[in-house]
C-alpha positions as CSV (number, residue, x, y, z in Angstrom):
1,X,12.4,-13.4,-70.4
2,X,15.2,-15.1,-68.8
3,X,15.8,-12.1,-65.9
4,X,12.2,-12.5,-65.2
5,X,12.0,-16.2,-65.0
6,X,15.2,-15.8,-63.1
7,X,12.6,-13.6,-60.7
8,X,9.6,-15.1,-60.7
9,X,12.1,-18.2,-59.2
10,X,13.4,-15.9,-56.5
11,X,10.3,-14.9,-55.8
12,X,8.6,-18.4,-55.1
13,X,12.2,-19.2,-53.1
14,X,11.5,-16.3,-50.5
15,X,7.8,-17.1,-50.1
16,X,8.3,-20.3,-49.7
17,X,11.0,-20.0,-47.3
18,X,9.3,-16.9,-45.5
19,X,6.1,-19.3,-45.1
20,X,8.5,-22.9,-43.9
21,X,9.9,-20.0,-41.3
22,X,6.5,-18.7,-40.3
23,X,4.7,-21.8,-39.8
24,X,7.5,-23.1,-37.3
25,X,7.8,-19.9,-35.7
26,X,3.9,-20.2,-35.4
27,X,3.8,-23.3,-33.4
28,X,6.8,-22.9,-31.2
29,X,5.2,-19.2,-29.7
30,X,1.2,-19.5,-30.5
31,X,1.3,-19.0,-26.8
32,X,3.7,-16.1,-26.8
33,X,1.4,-14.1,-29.6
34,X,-1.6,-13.7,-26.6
35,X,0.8,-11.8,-24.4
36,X,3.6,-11.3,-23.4
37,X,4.2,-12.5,-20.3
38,X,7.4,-14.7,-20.2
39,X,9.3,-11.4,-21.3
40,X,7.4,-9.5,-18.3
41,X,8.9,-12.4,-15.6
42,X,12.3,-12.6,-16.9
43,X,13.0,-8.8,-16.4
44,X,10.8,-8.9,-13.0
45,X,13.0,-11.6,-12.0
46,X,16.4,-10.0,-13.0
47,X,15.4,-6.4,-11.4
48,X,14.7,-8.5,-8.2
49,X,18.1,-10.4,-8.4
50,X,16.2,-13.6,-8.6
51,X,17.1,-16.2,-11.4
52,X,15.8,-16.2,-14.4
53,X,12.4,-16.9,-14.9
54,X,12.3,-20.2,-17.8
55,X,10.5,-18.9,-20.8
56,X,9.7,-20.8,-23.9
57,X,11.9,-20.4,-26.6
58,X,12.3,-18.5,-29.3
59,X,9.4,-16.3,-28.3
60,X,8.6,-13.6,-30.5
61,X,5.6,-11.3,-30.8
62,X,4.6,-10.6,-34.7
63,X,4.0,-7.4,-36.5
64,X,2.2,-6.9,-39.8
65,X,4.2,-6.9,-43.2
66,X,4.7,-3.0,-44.5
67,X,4.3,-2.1,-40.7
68,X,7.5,-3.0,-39.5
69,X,10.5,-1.3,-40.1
70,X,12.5,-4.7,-40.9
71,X,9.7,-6.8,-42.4
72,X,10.1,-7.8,-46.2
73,X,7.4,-6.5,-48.1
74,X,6.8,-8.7,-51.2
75,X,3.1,-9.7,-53.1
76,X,3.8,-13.6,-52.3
77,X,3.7,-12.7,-47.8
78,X,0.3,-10.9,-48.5
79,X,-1.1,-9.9,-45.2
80,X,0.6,-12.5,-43.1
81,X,2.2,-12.2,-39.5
82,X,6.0,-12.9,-39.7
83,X,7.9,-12.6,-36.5
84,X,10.2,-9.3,-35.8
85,X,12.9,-8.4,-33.3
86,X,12.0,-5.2,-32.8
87,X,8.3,-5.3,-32.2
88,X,9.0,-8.3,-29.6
89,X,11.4,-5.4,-27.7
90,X,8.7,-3.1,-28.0
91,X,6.3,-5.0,-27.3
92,X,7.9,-6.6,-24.5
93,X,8.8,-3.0,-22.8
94,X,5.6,-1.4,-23.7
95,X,4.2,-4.2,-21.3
96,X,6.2,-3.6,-18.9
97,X,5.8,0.2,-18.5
98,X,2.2,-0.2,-18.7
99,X,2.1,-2.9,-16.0
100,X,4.4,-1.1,-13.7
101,X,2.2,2.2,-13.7
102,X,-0.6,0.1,-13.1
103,X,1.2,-1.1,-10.1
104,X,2.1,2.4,-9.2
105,X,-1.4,3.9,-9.3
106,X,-2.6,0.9,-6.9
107,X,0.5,2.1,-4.6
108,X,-1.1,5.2,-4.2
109,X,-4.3,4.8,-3.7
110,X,-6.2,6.5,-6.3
111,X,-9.4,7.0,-4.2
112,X,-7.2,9.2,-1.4
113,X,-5.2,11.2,-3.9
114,X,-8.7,12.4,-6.0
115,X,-10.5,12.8,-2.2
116,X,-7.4,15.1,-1.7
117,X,-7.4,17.1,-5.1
118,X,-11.2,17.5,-4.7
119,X,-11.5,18.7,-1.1
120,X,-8.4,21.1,-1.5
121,X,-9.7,22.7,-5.1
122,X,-13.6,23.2,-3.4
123,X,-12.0,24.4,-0.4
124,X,-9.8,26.9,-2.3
125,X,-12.5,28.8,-4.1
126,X,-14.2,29.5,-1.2
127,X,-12.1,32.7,-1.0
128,X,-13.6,34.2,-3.6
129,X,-15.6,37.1,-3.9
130,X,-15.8,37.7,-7.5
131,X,-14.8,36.1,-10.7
132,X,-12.2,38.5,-11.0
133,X,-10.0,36.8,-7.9
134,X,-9.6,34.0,-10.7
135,X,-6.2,35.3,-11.8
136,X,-3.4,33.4,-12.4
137,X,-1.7,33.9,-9.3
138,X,-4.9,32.2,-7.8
139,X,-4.3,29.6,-10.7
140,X,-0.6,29.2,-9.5
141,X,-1.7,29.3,-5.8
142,X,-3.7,26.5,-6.0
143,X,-1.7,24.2,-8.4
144,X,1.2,24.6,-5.7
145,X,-0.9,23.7,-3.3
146,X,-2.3,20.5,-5.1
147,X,0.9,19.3,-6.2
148,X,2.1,19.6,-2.6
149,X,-0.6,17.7,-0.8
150,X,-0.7,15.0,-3.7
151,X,2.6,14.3,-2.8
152,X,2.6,13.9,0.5
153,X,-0.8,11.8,0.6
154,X,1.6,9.4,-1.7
155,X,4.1,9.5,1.3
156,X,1.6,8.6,4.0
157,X,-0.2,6.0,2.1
158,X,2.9,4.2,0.6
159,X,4.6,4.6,4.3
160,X,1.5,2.3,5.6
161,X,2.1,0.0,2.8
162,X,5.9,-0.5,3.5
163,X,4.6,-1.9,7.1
164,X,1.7,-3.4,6.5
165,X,2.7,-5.8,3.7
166,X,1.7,-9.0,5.8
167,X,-1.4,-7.9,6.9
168,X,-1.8,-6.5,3.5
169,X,-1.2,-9.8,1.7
170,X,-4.6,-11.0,3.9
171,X,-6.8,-7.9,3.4
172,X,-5.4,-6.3,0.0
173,X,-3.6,-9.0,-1.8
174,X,-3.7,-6.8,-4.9
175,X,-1.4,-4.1,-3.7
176,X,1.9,-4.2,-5.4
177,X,4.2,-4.8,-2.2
178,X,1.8,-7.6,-0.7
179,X,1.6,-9.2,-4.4
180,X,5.4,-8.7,-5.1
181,X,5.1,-6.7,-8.0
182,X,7.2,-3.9,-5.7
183,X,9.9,-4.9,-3.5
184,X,10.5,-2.9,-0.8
185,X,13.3,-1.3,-2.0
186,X,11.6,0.6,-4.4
187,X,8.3,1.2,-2.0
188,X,10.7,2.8,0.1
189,X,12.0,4.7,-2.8
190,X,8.8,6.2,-4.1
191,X,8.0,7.2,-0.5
192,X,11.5,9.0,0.0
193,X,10.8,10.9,-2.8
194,X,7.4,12.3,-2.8
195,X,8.0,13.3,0.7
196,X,10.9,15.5,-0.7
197,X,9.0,16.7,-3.4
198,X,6.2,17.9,-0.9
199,X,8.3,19.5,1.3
200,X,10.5,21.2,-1.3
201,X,7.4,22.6,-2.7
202,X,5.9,23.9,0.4
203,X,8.8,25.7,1.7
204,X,9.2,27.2,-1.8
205,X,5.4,28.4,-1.8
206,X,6.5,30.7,1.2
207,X,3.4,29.9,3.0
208,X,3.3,29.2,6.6
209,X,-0.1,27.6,6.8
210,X,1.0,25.3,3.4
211,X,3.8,24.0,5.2
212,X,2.2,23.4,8.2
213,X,-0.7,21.2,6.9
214,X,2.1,19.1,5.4
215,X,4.6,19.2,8.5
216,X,0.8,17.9,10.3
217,X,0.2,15.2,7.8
218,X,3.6,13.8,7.8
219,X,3.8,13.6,11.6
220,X,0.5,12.2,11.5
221,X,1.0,9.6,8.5
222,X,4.3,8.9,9.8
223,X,2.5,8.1,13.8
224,X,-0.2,6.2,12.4
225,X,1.8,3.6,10.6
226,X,5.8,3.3,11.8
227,X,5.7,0.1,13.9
228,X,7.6,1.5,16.7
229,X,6.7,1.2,21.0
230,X,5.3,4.7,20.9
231,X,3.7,5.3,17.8
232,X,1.7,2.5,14.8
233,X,-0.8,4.5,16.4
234,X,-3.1,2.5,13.9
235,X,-3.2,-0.5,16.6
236,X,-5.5,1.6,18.7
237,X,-8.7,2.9,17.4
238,X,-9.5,6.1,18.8
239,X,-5.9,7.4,18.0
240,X,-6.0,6.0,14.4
241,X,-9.8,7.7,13.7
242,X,-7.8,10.9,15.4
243,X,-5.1,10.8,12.8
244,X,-7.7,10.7,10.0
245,X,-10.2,13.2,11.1
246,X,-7.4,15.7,12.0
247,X,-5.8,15.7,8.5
248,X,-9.4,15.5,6.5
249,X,-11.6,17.3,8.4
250,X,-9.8,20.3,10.0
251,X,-6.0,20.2,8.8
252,X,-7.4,20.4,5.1
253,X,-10.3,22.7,5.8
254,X,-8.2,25.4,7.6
255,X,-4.8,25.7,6.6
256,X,-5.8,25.1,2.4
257,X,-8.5,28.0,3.2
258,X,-6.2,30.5,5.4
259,X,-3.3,29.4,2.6
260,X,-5.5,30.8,-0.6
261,X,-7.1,33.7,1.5
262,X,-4.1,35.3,2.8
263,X,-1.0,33.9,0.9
264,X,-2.4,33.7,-2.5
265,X,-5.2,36.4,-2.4
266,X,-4.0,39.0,0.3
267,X,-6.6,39.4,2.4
268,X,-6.8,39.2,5.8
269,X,-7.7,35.7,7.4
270,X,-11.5,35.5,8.2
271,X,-13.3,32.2,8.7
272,X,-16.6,32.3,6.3
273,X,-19.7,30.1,7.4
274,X,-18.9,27.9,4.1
275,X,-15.6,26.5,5.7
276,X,-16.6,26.4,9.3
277,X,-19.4,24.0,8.0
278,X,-16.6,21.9,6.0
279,X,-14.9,21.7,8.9
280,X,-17.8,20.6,11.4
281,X,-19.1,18.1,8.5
282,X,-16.0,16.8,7.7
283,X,-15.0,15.5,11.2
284,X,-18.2,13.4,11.4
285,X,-17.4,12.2,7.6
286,X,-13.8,11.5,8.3
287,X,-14.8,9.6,11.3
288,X,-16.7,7.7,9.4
289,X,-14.3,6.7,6.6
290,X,-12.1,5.9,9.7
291,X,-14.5,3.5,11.2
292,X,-15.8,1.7,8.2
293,X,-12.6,1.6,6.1
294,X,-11.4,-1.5,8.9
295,X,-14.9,-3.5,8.0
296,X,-13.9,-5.2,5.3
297,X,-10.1,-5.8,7.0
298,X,-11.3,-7.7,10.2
299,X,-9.9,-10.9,9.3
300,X,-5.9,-9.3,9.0
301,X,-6.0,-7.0,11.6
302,X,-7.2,-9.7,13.9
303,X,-4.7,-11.9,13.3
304,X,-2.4,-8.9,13.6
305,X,-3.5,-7.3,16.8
306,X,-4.7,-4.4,15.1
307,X,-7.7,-3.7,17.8
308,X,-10.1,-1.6,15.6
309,X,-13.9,-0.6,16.2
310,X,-15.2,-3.2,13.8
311,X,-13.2,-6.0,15.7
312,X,-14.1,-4.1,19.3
313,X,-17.9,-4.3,18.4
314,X,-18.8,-5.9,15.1
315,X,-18.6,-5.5,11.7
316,X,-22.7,-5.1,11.8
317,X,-22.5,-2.2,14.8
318,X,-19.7,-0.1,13.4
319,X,-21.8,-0.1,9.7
320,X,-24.7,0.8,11.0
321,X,-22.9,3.2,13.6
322,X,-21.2,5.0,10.6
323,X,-24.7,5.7,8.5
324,X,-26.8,7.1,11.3
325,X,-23.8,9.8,11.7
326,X,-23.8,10.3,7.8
327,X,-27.6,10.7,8.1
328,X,-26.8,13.3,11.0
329,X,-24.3,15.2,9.0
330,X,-27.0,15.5,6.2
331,X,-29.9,16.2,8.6
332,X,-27.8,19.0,9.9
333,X,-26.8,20.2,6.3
334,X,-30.2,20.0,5.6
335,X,-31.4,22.5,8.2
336,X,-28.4,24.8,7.6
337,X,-30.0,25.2,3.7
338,X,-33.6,25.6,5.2
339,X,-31.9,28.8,7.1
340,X,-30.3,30.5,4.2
341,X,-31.1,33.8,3.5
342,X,-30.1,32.9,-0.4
343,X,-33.0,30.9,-1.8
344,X,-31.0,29.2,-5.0
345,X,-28.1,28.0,-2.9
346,X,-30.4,27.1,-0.3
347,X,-32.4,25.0,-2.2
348,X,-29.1,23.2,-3.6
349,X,-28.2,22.6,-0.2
350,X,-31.5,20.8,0.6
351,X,-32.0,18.9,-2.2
352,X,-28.2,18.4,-3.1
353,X,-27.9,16.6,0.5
354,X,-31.5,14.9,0.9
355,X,-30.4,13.2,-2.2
356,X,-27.1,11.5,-1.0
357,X,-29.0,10.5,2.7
358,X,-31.7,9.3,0.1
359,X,-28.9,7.0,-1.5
360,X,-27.1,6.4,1.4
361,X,-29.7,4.5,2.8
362,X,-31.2,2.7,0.0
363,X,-27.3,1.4,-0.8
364,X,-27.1,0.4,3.0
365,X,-30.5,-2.0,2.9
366,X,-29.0,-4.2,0.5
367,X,-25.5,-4.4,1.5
368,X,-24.0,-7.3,3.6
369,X,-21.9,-5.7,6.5
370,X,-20.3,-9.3,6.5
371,X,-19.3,-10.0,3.1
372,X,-15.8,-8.7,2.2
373,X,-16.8,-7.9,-1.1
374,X,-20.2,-6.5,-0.6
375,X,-18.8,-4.0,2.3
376,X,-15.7,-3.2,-0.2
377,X,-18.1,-1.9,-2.4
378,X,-20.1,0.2,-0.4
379,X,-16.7,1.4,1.0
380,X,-15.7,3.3,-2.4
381,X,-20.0,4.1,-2.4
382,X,-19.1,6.5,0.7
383,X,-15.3,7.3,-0.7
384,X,-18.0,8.9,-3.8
385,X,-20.3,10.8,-1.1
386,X,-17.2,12.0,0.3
387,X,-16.3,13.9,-3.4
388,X,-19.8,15.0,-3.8
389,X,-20.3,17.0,-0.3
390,X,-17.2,18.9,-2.0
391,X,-19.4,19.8,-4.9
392,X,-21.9,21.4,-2.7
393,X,-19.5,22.9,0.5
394,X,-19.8,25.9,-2.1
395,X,-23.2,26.8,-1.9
396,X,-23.4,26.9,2.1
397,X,-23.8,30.4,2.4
């Protein structure tokens, strides 16, 4: 009787304690138990060789009793929060992981990188003759290939970042070297490196036309953005649309194609109607993207001297300018179906693009060419036309 009173008075001590403890903990990091933040600045802060960041003190996340590796599990806690070292490291770098490949996803501009998986992967099966050319060599063929351009689109778009941060922190504040969440030092890095990785791949692949779409895209990228006398070709507009339509509409069309035809299947090079149309339709589309991606970034490349069409003419003229050629391109897709001497793909080529001009223009009528926001918007609208032609390049026949 005496051991268990002896217990029962241990017991009530601990909880008692553990409670006294929790409560002050409680009010000295209620703010610290929403997020996490404070930990996030003081490592951002040290990584930039800034000072410290103040934080609140004694800040410690809390983990659920029985959870937690170093928690006391005893009847008298019940289900209550008690704080833990190890969950507030966890926690803390769990954070910042997550936050930093958030950052690193914006740095390389998710809407480019799955336009470039996309285009590449329709315009590789146009090769095909038979469901038996799906080997994996073909399978091998095309991951090189994917891998190879992914990396270099990284290159080119992080390159434009790393000198475009001030006009950036006017038109994209949300990018991470315009909001500081990279510093330059490690834009430059991730640049460096994906451009090596591109390169080592495609000499590796062996293939001539592989390496010469990215040796193109990297002079290109690199002429477009380098603020240098003779190139930032992106100050002038018809030499910035040039860069853009060369890589999208024929630099990815041709060499990808000849690449999977010859290199990875063996055959000899022959240009198909399927990819000659890509090409032609692609050059009015990646003119397009090249005109309206400055609408909505008037404002900084103004005060830059950045002399695109939409400053040139008008935000209003240059949208309206870029859906009458998208309703050309489909027009013309349109009649190309109507003259197929297949009746099913035809009839997916009709349809397929009489349904995005249909879109196209109903999305146009009620979007303001002169709200930022509004022409964002319908910005990614024709980034998502852009992937859908891919889908139906196939059945041109």
């Amino acid at each position: 009787m005496a051991v268990l009173n002896d217990g029962l008075e241990r017991s009530s001590t601990i909880s008692s304690l553990g409670n006294t403890n929790f409560r002050s903990e409680m009010a000295a990091c209620k703010q610290c138990r929403i997020n996490t933040s404070c930990c996030h600045r003081e490592l951002s802060s040290r990584s930039e060789g800034q000072s410290p960041t103040p934080t609140k003190p004694d800040c410690k996340p809390y983990g659920h009793i029985g959870m937690l590796k170093n928690s006391i599990t005893s009847p008298a806690f019940g289900n209550a929060f008690v704080p833990d070292n190890d969950a507030h490291q966890c926690g803390c770098l769990w954070i910042i992981l997550m936050n930093n490949f958030d950052a690193f996803c914006r740095f390389c501009r998710p809407h480019t990188v799955i336009g470039t998986v996309i285009s590449i992967t329709s315009i590789s099966v146009l090769p095909l003759e038979s469901i038996v050319d799906i080997s994996p060599m073909f399978i091998i063929g095309l991951i090189k290939a994917l891998l190879s351009a992914v990396f270099m689109n990284i290159y080119v778009v992080g390159l434009n970042q790393l000198f475009d941060v001030e006009i950036d922190k006017v038109n994209k504040p949300s990018l991470p070297l315009a909001s500081g969440e990279f510093s330059l030092k490690t834009g430059a890095l991730i640049v460096v490196l994906f451009c090596i990785m591109s390169f080592t791949l495609g000499v590796k692949s062996g293939s001539l036309p592989l390496l010469s779409a990215l040796l193109v895209s990297f002079f290109l990228g690199s002429a477009y953005s380098i603020n240098h006398p003779l190139l930032r070709w992106k100050r002038h507009a018809f030499l910035a649309a040039s860069c853009i339509m060369s890589v999208r509409a024929i630099v990815v069309q041709l060499a990808f194609f000849i690449h999977m035809q010859k290199y990875v299947l063996g055959r000899p090079v022959a240009l198909t109607k399927p990819v000659l149309f890509a090409t032609s339709f692609m050059c009015l589309f990646s003119a397009v993207i090249a005109l309206f991606k400055d609408i909505p970034d008037v404002e900084g490349d103004r005060d830059f001297g950045i002399q695109s069409f939409s400053i040139r003419l008008g935000q209003e003229k240059v949208f309206w300018l870029c859906i009458k050629l998208l309703l050309a391109a489909y027009s013309t897709a349109i009649l190309i179906g109507l003259s197929s001497s297949n009746k099913y793909q035809g009839a997916v080529t009709v349809f397929g693009h009489g349904f995005l001009a249909s879109i196209l223009w109903l999305r146009a009528q009620s979007t303001d060419s002169k709200n930022k926001e509004s022409i964002t918007t319908f910005y990614m609208f024709i980034w998502k036309l852009f992937y859908a032609e891919y889908f139906l390049i196939p059945f041109v026949r």
